[in-house]
C-alpha positions as CSV (number, residue, x, y, z in Angstrom):
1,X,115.3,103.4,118.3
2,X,115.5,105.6,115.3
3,X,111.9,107.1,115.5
4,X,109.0,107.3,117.5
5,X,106.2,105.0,117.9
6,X,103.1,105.5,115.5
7,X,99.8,105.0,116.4
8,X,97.6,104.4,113.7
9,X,94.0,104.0,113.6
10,X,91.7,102.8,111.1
11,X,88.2,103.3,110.5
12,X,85.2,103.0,108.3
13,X,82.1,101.6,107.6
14,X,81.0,98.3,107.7
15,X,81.6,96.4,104.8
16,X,84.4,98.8,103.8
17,X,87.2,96.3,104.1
18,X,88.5,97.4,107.1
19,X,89.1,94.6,109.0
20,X,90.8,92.6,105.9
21,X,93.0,95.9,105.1
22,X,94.3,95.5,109.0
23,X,95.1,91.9,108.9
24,X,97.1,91.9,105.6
25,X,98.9,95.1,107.6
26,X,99.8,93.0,110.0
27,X,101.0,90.5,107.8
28,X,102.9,93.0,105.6
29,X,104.5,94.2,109.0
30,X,105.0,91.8,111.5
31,X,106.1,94.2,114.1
32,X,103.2,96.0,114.2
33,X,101.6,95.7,117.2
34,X,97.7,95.0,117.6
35,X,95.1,96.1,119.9
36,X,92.1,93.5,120.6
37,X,89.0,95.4,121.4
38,X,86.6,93.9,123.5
39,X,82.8,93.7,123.1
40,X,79.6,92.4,123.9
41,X,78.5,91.6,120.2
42,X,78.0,87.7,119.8
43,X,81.0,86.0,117.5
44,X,80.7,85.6,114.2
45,X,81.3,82.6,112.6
46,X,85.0,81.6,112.1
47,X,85.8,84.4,115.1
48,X,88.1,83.0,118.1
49,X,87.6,84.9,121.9
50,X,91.1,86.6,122.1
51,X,91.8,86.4,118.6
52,X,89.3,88.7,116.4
53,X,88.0,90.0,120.1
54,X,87.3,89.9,123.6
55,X,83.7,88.7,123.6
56,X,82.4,89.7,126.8
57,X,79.0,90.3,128.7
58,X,77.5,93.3,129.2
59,X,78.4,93.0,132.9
60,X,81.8,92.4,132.5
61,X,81.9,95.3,129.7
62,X,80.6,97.7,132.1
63,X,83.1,96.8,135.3
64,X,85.9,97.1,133.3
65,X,84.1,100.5,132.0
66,X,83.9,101.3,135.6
67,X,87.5,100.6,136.3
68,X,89.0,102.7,133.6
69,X,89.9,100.2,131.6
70,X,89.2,101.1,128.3
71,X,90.8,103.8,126.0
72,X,87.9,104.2,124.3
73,X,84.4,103.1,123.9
74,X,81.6,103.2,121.9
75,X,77.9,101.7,121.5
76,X,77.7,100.5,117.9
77,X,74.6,99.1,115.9
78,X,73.4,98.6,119.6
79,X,76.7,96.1,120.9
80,X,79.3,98.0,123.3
81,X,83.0,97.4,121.9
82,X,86.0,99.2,124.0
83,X,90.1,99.1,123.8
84,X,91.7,97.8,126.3
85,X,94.1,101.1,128.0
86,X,96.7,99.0,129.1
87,X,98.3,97.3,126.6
88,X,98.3,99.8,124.0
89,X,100.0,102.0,126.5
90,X,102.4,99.9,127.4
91,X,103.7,99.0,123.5
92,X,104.1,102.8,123.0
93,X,106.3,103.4,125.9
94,X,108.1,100.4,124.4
95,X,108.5,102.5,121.3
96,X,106.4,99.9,119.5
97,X,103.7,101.1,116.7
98,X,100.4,100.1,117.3
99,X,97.0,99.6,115.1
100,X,93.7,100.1,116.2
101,X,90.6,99.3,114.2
102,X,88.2,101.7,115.8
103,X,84.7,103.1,114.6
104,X,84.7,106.8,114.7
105,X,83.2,107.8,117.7
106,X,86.4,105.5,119.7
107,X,88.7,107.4,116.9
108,X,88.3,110.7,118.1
109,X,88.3,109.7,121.1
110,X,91.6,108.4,121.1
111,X,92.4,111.4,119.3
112,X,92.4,113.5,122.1
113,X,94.6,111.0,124.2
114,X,97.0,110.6,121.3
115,X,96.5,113.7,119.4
116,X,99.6,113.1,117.3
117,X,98.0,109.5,116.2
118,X,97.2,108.8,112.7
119,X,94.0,109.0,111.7
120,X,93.1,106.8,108.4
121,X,89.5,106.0,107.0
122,X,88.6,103.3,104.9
123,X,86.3,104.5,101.9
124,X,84.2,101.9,100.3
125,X,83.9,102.7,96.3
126,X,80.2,102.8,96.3
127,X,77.3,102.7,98.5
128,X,75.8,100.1,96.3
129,X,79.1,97.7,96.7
130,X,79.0,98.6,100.4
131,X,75.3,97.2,100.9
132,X,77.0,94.0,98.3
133,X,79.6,93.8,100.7
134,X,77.9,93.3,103.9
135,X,74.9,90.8,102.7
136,X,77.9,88.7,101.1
137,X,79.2,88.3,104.2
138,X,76.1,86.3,105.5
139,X,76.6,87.2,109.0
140,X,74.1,89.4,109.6
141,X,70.1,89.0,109.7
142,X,68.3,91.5,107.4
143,X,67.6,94.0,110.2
144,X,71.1,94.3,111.2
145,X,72.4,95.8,107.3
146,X,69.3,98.0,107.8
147,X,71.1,99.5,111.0
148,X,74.4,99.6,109.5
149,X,73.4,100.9,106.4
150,X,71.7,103.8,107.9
151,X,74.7,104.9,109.4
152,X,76.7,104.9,106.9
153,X,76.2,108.5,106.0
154,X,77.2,110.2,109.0
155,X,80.3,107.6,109.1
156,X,81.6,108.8,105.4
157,X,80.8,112.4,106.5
158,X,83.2,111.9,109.7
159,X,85.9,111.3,107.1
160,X,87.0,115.0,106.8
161,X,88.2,114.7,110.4
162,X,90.7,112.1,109.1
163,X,94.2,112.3,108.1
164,X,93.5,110.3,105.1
165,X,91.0,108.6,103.0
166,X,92.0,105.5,101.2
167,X,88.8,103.9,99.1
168,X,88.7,100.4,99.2
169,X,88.0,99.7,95.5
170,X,90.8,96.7,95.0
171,X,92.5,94.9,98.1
172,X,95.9,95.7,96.8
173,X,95.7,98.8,95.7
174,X,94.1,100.2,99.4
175,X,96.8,97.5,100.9
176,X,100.0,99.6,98.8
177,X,98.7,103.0,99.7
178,X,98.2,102.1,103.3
179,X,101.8,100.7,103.5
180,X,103.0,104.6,101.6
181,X,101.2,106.5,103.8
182,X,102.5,104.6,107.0
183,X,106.4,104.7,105.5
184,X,106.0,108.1,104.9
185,X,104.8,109.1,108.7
186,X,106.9,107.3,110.0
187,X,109.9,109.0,107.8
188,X,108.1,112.5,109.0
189,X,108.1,111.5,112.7
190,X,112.1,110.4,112.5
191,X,112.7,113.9,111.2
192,X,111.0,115.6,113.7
193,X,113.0,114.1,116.4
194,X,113.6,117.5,118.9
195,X,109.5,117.7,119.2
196,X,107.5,116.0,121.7
């Protein structure tokens, strides 16, 4: 093994790309492990249980809350989404890197588990293009990009607590800078070898 495992965590708001900037990560490097957050949020069209997520009840969410199971957890535009401990865990102690696509509040969270993880928050170019973004999708009723767009504020303000920013303004362009700033960590963690 000639460095240490990365963590690498990805945030932003909704609509930011996100979730599209992870996937093509995952294409771009196949070895890359990835965590499958559960939550209680219905599936979206197109979604598959144990694929996108764990789609559970909010029952099931809240035994496995009980029983430690989760990394982190959040409530988010009123749905409870969590990472499951185990897994994640267990792919770092194989010296694996692992991405997570958490909302903040699970980021900092993690954080304090994993306080050498990288932090990295996806910046949509525009708050107009943000609100384009989310009613394109057609997912969502009218009520729900209210909720999301209100909290869009305090999400871009949580950015500062990041270890980088990366705007979302074209696919490729976020997509080459992500793949930089992970070769580059991971050359800076191979150099620090001696520290823990």
């Amino acid at each position: 093994m000639n460095s240490k495992p990365l963590l690498i965590i990805i945030s932003g708001p909704s609509g930011s790309g996100k979730g599209t900037l992870c996937n093509k990560l995952r294409q771009a490097l196949p070895n890359l492990m990835y965590s499958i957050s559960a939550t209680t949020r219905p599936s979206r069209p197109g979604e598959i249980n144990g694929v996108d997520y764990f789609f559970v009840s909010e029952a099931d969410f809240r035994n496995q809350l009980r029983s430690g199971e989760f990394l982190e957890w959040a409530e988010v535009y009123g749905n409870y989404y969590g990472t499951p401990r185990r897994p994640v865990e267990a792919w770092l102690r194989e010296g694996k890197d692992v991405l997570l696509e958490l909302d903040i509040q699970g980021a900092q969270q993690v954080k304090k588990f994993f306080p050498r993880a990288l932090l990295i928050f996806i910046k949509p170019p525009s708050l107009e293009e943000l609100g384009v973004r989310i009613a394109k999708r057609g997912t969502d009723s009218v009520e729900t990009i209210r909720k999301r767009l209100e909290y869009v504020p305090e999400e871009l303000q949580a950015a500062k607590n990041y270890d980088y920013v990366v705007i979302n303004d074209r696919e490729e362009r976020a997509l080459a800078e992500l793949l930089g700033i992970i070769k580059k960590e991971k050359e800076r963690l191979s150099s620090t070898r001696g520290d823990s």
